[in-house]
N, C-alpha and C positions, 0 to 999 in steps of 0.2 A: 504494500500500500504506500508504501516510501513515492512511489511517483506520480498520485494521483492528485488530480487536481481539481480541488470540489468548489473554486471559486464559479467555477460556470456551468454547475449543475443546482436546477430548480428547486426546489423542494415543497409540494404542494397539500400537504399529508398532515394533517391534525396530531401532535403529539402527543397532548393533556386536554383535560376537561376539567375547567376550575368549575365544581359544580355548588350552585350557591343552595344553604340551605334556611329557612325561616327559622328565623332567634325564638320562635312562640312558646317553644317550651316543650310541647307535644309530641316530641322528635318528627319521625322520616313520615310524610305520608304516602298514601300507596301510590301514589304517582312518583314520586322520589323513588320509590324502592324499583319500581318496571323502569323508571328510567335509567336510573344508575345500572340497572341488569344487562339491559341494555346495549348501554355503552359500555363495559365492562372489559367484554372482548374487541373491540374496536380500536380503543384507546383507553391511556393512563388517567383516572378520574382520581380527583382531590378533590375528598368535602371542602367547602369553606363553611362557615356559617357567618351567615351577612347579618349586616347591625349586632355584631357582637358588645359592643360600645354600651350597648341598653341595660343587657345582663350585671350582674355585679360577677363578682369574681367567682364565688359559689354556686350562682345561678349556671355560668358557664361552664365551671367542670362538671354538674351535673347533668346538661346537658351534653355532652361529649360523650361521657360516659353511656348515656342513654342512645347516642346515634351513631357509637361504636357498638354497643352490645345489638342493635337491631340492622348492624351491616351485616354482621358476622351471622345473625340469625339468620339473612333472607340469602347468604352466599354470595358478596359479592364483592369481589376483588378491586379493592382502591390499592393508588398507589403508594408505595412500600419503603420507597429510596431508592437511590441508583448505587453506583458505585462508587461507596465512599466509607472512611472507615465505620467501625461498629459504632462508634460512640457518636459520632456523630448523626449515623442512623436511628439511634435508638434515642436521640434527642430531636430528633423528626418525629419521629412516630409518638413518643408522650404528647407533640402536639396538634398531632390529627383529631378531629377537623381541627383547621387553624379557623380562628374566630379574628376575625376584620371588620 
């Protein structure tokens, strides 16, 4: 690959899906859950959860908790981290969804 040259190749192709999700409390609803299924296998989906600002701090890792436990329930593969060490990994992943 030493002599390739990718300045002049396109690249047209969806990588990520920043998927936003409602601060309401309620976690994923069933529209969230078929969409992100969805997309799953097409592309790298990242909860975010929008208007995280609203929440207090409690409010939000409860809710975290509750739209990690009902990802995991309904099977469906968000992104993980790429390749990067473990610590740094694993300091991704305590903060999925990121709240913005």
């Amino acid at each position: 690959e030493s002599g390739l040259n990718r300045r002049n190749i396109v690249d047209n192709r969806v990588h990520c899906c920043l998927y936003f999700i409602s601060p309401s409390g309620h976690g994923l609803r069933p529209l969230d859950i078929e969409v992100m299924k969805n997309l799953d296998d097409k592309v790298n989906v990242i909860p975010v959860i929008g208007k995280a600002d609203m929440l207090t701090k409690g409010e939000l890792h409860t809710l975290k908790k509750k739209i990690l436990a009902e990802i995991q329930e309904n099977g469906i593969r968000i992104y993980q981290g790429g390749e990067t060490d473990e610590e740094e990994n694993a300091e991704l992943k305590s903060c999925t969804p990121f709240g913005v």
